[in-house]
N, C-alpha and C positions, 0 to 999 in steps of 0.2 A: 656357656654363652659364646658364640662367635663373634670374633673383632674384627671392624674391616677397616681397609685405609683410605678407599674412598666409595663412594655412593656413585650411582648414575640415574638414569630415567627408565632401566631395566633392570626386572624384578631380581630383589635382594642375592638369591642365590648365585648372581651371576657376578655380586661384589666382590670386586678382591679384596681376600684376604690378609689382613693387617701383617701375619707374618711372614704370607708372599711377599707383598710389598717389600718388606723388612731385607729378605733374604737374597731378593733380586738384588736390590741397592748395594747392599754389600759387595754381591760377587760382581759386579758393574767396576762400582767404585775401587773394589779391591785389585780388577782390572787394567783399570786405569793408572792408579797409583801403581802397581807394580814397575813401569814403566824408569819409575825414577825408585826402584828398590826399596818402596814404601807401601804393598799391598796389603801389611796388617792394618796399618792404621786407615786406609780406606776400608775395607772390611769393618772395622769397627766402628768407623762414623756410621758407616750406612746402613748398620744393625741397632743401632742406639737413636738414631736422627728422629725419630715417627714412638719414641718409646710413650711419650705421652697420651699418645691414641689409645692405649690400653681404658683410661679412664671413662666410665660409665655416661660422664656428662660430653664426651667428646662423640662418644658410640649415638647418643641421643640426636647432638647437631648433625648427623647424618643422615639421621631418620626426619630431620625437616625442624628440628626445635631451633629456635634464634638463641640461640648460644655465643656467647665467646670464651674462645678456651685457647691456653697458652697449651700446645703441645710437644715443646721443642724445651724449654728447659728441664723437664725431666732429664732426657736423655743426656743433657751438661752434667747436669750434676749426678749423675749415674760414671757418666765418665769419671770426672774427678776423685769421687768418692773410690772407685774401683782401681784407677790405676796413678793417683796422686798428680804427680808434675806433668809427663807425660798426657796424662789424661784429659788435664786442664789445657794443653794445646789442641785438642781433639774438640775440647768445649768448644769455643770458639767457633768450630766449624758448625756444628748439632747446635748452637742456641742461634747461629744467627742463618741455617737455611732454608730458610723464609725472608727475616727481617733485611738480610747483611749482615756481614762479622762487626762484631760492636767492638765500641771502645774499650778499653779493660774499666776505668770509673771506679769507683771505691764501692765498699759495701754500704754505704750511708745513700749512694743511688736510689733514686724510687725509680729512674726507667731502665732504660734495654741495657743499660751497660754489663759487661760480664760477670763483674762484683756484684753487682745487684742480683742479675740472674741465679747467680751458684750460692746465693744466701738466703732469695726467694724461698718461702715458705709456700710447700707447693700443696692447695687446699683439693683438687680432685688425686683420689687415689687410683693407684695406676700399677699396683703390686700385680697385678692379674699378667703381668708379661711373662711372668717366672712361669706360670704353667705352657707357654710355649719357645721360651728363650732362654737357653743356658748362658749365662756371661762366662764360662771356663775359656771362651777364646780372647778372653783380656789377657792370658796370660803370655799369648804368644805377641806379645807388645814389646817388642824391642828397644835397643838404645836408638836414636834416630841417623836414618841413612844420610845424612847430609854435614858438609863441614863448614864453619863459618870462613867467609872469605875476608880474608884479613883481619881487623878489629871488628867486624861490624857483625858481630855475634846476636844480636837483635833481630838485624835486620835478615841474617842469612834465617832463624827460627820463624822471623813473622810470615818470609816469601814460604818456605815451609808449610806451615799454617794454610797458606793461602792456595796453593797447589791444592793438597787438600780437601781442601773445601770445594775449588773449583771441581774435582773428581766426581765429590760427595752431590753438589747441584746437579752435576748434567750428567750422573746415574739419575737420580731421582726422579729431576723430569723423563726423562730415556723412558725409565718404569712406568711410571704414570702417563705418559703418552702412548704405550703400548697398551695399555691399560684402555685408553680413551679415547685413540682416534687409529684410525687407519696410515696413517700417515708414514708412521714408525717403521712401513717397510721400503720408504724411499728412502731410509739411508745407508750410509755403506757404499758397498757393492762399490767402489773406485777401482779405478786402472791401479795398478804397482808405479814406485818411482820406475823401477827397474824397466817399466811398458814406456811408459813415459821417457825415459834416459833412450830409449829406441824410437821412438817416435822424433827426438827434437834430432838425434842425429840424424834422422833421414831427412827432416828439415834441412837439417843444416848443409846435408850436401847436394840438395837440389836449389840451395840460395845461390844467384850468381850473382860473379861481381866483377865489376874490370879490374885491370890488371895494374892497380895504383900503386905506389909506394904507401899510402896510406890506408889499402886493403892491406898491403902487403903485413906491414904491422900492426893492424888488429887480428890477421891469421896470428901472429908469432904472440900475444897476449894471449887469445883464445887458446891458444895448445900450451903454454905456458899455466891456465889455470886449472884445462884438463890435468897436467900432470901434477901438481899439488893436493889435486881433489886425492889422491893417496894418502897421504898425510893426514896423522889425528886431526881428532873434535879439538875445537878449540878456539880461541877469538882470532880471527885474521884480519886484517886491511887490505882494501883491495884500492891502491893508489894509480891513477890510470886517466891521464889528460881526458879533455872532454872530446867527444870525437874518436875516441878509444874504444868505444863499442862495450864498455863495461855490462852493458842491460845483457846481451847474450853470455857473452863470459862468464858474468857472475851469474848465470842459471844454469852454462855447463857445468860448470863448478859446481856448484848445488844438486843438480841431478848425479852425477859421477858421484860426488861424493857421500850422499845420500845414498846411493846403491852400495858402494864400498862400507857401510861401517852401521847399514841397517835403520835408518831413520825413515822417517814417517811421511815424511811432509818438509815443504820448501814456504815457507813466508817472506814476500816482498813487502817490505814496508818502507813509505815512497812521503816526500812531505808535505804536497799540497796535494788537494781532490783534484786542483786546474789540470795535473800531468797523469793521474793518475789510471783514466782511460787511454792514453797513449801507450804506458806501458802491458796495461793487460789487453790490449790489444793485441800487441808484439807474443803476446803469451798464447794468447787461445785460436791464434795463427798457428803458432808451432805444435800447438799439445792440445789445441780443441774445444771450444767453448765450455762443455759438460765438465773437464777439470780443472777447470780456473774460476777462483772464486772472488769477485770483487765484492768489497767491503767496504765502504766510506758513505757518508751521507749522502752523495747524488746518487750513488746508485739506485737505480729502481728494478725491479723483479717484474716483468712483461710476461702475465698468463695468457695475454690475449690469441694466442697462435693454433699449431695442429695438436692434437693430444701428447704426440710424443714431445715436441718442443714442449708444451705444458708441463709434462711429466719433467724431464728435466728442468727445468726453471725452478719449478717446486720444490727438487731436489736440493737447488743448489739454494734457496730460500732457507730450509732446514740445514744447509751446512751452514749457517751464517749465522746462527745461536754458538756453535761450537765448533767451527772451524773444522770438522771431519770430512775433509777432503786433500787432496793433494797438495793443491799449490792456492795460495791464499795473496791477493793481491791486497794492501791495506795501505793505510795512514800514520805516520807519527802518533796523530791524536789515538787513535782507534784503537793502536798497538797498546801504548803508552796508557791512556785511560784506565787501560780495559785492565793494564798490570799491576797498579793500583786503583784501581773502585774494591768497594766493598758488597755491591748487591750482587745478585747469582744473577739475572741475566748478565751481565757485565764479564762476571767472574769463570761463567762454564765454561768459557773456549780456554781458558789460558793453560789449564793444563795436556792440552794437545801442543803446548808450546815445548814439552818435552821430547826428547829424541827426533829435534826438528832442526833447518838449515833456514837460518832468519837471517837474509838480507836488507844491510840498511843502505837505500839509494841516497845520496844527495848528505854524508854521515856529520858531514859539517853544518847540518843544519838542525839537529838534534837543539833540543830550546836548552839554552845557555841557563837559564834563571831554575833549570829542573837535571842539568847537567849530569849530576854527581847519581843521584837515585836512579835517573833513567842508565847510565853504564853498571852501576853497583847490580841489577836488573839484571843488566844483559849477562853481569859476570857469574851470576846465580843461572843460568839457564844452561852459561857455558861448563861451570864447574859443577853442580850437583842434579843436574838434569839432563845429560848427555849431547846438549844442543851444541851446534857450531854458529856463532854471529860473523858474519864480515861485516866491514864498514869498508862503505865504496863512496871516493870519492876523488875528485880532480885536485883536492885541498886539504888533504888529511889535516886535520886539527892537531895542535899538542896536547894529548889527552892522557901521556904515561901520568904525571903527577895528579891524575882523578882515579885511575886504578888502585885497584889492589895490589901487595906488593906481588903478593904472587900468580899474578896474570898478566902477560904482554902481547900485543896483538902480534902476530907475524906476518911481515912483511907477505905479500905474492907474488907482488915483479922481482925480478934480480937486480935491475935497475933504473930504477924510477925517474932519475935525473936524466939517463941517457932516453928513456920513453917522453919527457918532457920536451926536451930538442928536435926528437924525430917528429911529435904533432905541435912545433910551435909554427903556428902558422896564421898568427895576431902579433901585430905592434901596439902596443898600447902606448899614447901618446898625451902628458898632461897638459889640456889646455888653458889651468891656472883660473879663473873668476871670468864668468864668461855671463855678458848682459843676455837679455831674451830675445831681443833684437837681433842682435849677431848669431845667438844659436837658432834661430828662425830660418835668418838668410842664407848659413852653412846647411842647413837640412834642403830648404827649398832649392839648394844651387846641383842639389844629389838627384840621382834617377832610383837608388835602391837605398834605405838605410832604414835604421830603426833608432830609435832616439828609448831610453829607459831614463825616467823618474822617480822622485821618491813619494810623492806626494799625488792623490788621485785630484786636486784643484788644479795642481802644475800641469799635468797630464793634458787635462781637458781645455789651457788654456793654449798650450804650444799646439794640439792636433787644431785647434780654431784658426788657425795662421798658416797652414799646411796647403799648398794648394798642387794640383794636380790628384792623383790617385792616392787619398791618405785615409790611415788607417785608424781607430782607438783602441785602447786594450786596458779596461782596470773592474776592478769589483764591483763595481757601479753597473756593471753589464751583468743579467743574469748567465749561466753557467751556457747554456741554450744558444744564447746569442754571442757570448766569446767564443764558442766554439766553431760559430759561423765565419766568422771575421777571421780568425783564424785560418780557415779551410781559402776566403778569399785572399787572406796573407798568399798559403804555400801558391797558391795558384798561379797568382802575379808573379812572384819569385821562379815560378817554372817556366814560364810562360815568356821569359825575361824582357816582362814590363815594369812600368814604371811605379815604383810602390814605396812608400814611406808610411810608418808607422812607429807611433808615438806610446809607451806602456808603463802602466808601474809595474813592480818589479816580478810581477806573475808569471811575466815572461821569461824569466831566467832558469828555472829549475828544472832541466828535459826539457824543454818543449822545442822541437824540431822543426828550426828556421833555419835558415842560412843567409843573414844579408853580408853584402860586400864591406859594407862601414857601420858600427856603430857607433854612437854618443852613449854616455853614463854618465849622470848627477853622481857626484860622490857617493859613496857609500863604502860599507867594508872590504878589503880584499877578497873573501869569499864571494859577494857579491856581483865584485869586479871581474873574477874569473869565471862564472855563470854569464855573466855579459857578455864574457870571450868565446864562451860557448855559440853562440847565437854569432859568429862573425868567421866568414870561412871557413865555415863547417867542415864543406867535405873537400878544401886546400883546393878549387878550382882558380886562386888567383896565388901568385906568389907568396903575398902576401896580404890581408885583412888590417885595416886599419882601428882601433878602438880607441876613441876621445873621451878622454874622462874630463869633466868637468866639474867644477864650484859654480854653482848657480847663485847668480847674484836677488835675483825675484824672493819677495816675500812670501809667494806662493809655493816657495821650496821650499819652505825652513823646516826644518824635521827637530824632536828633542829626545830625551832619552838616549837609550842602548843604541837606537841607529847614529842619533848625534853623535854621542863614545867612539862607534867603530869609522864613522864615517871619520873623523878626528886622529884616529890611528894608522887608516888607510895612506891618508895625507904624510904620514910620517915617514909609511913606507914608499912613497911616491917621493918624498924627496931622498931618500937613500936610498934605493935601489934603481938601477938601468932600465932593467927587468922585474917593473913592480910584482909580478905575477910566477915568478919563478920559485922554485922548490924553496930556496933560503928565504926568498922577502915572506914567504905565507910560513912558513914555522918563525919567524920574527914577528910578524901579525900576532896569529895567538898566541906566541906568547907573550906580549903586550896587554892583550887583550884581556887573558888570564889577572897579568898583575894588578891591570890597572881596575878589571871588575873587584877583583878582589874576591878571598876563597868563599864568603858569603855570596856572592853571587850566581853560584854553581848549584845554590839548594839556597835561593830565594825565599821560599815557604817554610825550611826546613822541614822539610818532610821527613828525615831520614831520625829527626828527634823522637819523633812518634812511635820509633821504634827501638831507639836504644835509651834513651832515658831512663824507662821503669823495665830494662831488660833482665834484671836480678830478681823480680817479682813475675815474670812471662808474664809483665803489662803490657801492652800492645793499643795503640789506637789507630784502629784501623780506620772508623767511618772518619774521624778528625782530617786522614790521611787522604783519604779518598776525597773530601770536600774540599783541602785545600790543594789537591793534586789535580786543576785544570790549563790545561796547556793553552787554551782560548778563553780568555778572561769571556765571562756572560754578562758582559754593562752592551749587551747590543740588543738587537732588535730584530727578526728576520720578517722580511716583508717578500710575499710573493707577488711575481708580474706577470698580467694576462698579456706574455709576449705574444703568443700565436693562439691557435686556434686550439691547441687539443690545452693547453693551460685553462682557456678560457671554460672548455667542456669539462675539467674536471675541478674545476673554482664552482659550476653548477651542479655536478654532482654533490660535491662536498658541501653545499647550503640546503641539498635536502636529506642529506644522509644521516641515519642516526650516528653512526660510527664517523663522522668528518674527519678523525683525525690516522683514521687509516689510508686515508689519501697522500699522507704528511711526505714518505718515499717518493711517491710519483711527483709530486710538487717541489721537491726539494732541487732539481734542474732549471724550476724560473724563480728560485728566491735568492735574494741578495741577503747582504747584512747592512745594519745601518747602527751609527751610534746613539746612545740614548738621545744627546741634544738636538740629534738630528730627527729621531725621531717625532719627541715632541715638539718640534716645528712643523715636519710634516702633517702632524695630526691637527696641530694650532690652524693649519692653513685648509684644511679639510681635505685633504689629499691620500687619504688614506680611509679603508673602510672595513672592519672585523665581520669575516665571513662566517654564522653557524658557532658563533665564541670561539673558533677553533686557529683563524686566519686569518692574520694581517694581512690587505692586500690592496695593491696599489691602484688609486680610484683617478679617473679620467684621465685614462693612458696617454688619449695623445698628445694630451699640456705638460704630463708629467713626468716622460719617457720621449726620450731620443734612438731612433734606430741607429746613429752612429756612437753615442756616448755612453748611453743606458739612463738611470737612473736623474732627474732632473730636482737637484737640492735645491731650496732656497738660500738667496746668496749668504743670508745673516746665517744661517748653520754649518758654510762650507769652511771645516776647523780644519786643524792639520792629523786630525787622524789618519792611519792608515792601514787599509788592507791590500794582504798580496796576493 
């Protein structure tokens, strides 16, 4: 009898064969895993993962019977039984790739849990594999290539696991898409870092620049990080005022040293989507649209063009299940998710996260409540996977007491403090409890400033009291439309007209303004210095002045983590001269640390799920996965027929069988909204469900402001916020 792995709509003999299938995966995944010195046990997942298909009733459902058939715990428990402890790590990967790595659960389980599975009593027989698969390659199963970092012996075995698995998924798709669609030969075929490491130098030396003191010292940074890219793999910090030109630095760095020591790929991971086409902008300027891949929820993939643009696009479409491309532009969330989820799409890119240079932009803003897992993460990719992480930031956080003992980042300036003084070119100034009134008249008395808040109700009430050329800037505006407002920000500012503009704090993180004065509603130090960013940019005045204020208006009041650090910031504001200098920000966090307290680092405790039943290789992964979201889901996404092509693909998408593969393109005019906010909007009929697929916002022009965005009703306007 012949066994196949899967079926098509062309005649049988042309089905692949179940121990092609089998044997491709293997050497795919045994491929992949090699990478981090682990090619037996991918090889062995991906020769076990499909064992179930041997089974008569499986061979049937392929010939068209309505079947359902468990194909995937065979092959666990094939593992286990064959190579014991060992084995049962393997499991994990073969029982959940289809479903997701499950939770380990006890044998008293009736569902997916691993206990359950590997106890399952398995009713189609599926012995018929032995006439085409010898298991004699279990034996080449080694002790495992990886060491635990620090105590966290758990968790170093589960990320293990999970590499793995990632391997074992995006072989198997890889196969089966070779298998089934034409597609499979778009990808690949990339430029070398090393093509690339020549490319952006040639960039780099047809960039001109005048001839500032403050060119002068982001040349001596930039040649400063070329020469370190020498130096081993390993965790670095890349500390470097704002204005310091870190975005190219930390890419020479990463290209250079990616050539030197053999890596694959450069990942930027940046932490809001609001900045996040700014920097891959800067990227596919230097090194070319075709090798830069952006990743985050606005992105959309534009087939619309010539065949060759087409062609490309597509490409880089498929590089965006599995990251197989050079340089990867991404998100906190995206990053982070993607390291803990448990399903295979989620899961197949991460093991191209091996023998990679993952830059973290903005490192200080890494989420506090997930702290401890997301570095523990990093220090698994640096230590048992060949990876180099930097964290780049204006404000290095104190983060040695969240490490491992035995990992330290290493410095890259020589001296940070003296790099501080040469771009300080902001006075930060506290102006103590300041009414609305008076911060109204101080803004209106300006020709250039930008006012930041913490609150998107404060926001929209100070830009209503703005008069001449003023600006808005908050979530409430679709992505589409900030970005417009934006574009007439720099304008004005170039132009040097008259401009004021009023934001919450989305403006702080990269986004490339330059106003003369700013105002700041308290908030944390980190905060404070992302404000300073935005304020004499590029040192065309002496000096930039930054007002920080205590907003007296009820329409401020913030609570929570922002309230905490806003509260701590103030501490540093009355003890230090220089709230913003190297000492008052390592007195911050670490304030900030004691007073969150070491639960606050692992919120969810995530990191339990991993070492609790470590003496059993228990593991809960999907647990892990569900409580590991960096954006809490109590919202609501609602899309707006800003313009015209919204509008045209709101119509598409209400007669479309498929509506929700519109979801990407649409994702540039939708906001988020909170639940209470919601169901007011819909109490008020303000909203209308497109094709079940799409919240979308119904008589735009009662209910949407071309300056403000989004139009709340007033009983819903809470103090939630997004940035």
């Amino acid at each position: 009898m012949n066994y196949y792995a899967h079926s098509s709509d062309n005649p049988q003999k042309s089905w692949q064969p179940l121990v092609e299938h089998l044997t491709n995966t293997a050497e795919l995944a045994g491929f992949f895993a090699s990478k981090f010195n682990a090619k037996e046990f991918g090889f062995f997942c991906g020769m076990l993962h499909d064992l179930g298909k041997y089974s008569q009733e499986f061979q049937n459902k392929l010939h068209g019977q309505n079947l359902k058939v468990d194909h995937s715990t065979a092959g666990a428990q094939e593992a286990e039984r064959n190579c014991g402890k060992l084995g049962k790590l393997m499991a994990y990967c073969i029982a959940g790739h289809h479903s997701g790595i499950p939770d380990y659960g006890t044998i008293a389980d009736n569902g997916g849990t691993l206990s359950a599975r590997l106890a399952k009593k398995i009713e189609e027989e599926y012995s018929a594999y032995k006439d085409e698969i010898e298991l004699s390659f279990i034996k080449d199963l080694n002790a495992l290539p990886v060491k635990a970092i620090g105590d966290f012996h758990g968790f170093t075995l589960s990320f293990f696991i999970r590499m793995v698995y990632s391997c074992l998924v995006d072989a198997d798709f890889i196969d089966t898409e070779q298998y089934m669609s034409e597609k499979v030969k778009l990808r690949g075929h990339n430029a070398s870092i090393s093509e690339l490491n020549d490319m952006f130098n040639n960039f780099l030396s047809k960039m001109g620049s005048s001839q500032t003191k403050i060119n002068s010292k982001r040349k001596e940074i930039l040649e400063r990080c070329l020469s370190m890219a020498k130096k081993p793999t390993g965790l670095y910090s890349l500390t470097v005022p704002t204005g310091g030109g870190k975005t190219f630095s930390s890419l020479a760095f990463a290209l250079n040293h990616a050539v030197q020591h053999n890596l694959e790929r450069i990942v930027y991971v940046i932490p809001y989507t609001s900045i996040i086409e700014q920097n891959a902008r800067v990227f596919k300027d230097a090194l070319g649209d075709d090798h830069v891949l952006e990743h985050h929820s606005n992105y959309q993939f534009d087939l619309n063009h010539s065949e060759h643009i087409k062609t490309a696009t597509e490409k880089l479409k498929l590089a965006a299940e599995n990251w197989d491309i050079p340089i990867v532009v991404t998100t906190n969330v995206q990053f982070f998710e993607s390291l803990f989820a448990n399903r295979s799409s989620q899961c197949r890119k991460i093991h191209n996260l091996s023998k990679s240079v993952v830059i973290f932009d903005e490192a200080q803003m890494l989420p506090i409540n997930f702290l401890k897992p997301c570095l523990l993460a990093v220090c698994e990719l640096v230590k048992n996977y060949g990876s180099t992480a930097i964290l780049c930031t204006a404000t290095q956080p104190s983060i040695q007491d969240l490490l491992p003992s035995d990992i330290r980042p290493i410095e890259m300036m020589e001296n940070s403090k003296q790099l501080y003084n040469d771009f300080k070119k902001v006075k930060v100034i506290n102006k103590g409890n300041l009414e609305d009134e008076v911060l109204i008249d101080e803004l209106n008395s300006l020709e250039q400033v930008l006012c930041i808040v913490n609150t998107r109700k404060h926001a929209k009430e100070i830009f209503s009291r703005l008069k001449g050329n003023a600006f808005h800037l908050s979530t409430l505006m679709c992505p589409v439309h900030r970005k417009e407002t934006l574009a007439k920000i720099r304008k004005s500012l170039k132009n040097n007209e008259s401009c004021k503009a009023v934001s919450t704090q989305l403006i702080e993180a990269g986004v490339d303004v330059d106003f003369p004065v700013v105002y700041r509603s308290m908030a944390g130090i980190d905060s404070i210095i992302q404000s300073a960013g935005r304020c004499n940019r590029e040192g065309r005045l002496p000096v930039g002045n930054l007002f920080v204020f205590q907003p007296v208006s009820e329409l401020a009041k913030i609570r929570g983590y922002l309230e905490r650090t806003a509260k701590i910031a103030e501490m540093v504001l009355r003890r230090y001269d220089d709230p913003i200098s190297l000492e008052a920000i390592d007195y911050y966090f670490q304030r900030l640390y004691d007073i969150e307290g070491e639960e606050a680092v692992d919120r969810k405790n995530i990191l339990d799920c991993f070492e609790e039943k470590r003496m059993h290789l228990g593991f809960d992964f999907q647990t892990a996965a569900e409580k590991f979201r960096l954006i809490e889901s109590n919202t609501y996404s609602i899309v707006i027929p800003y313009d015209d092509t919204a509008i045209e693909l709101l119509n598409t998408a209400l007669y479309s069988p498929y509506p929700r593969s519109l979801a990407r393109k649409l994702q540039p005019y939708t906001i988020s909204v909170y639940e209470y906010e919601y169901k007011t909007l819909m109490k008020n009929a303000a909203l209308r469900v497109v094709n079940n697929s799409f919240i979308v916002l119904d008589d735009y022009k009662s209910n949407y402001s071309n300056n403000t965005g989004l139009i709340l009703p007033k009983d819903t306007y809470g103090e939630g916020i997004f940035v």
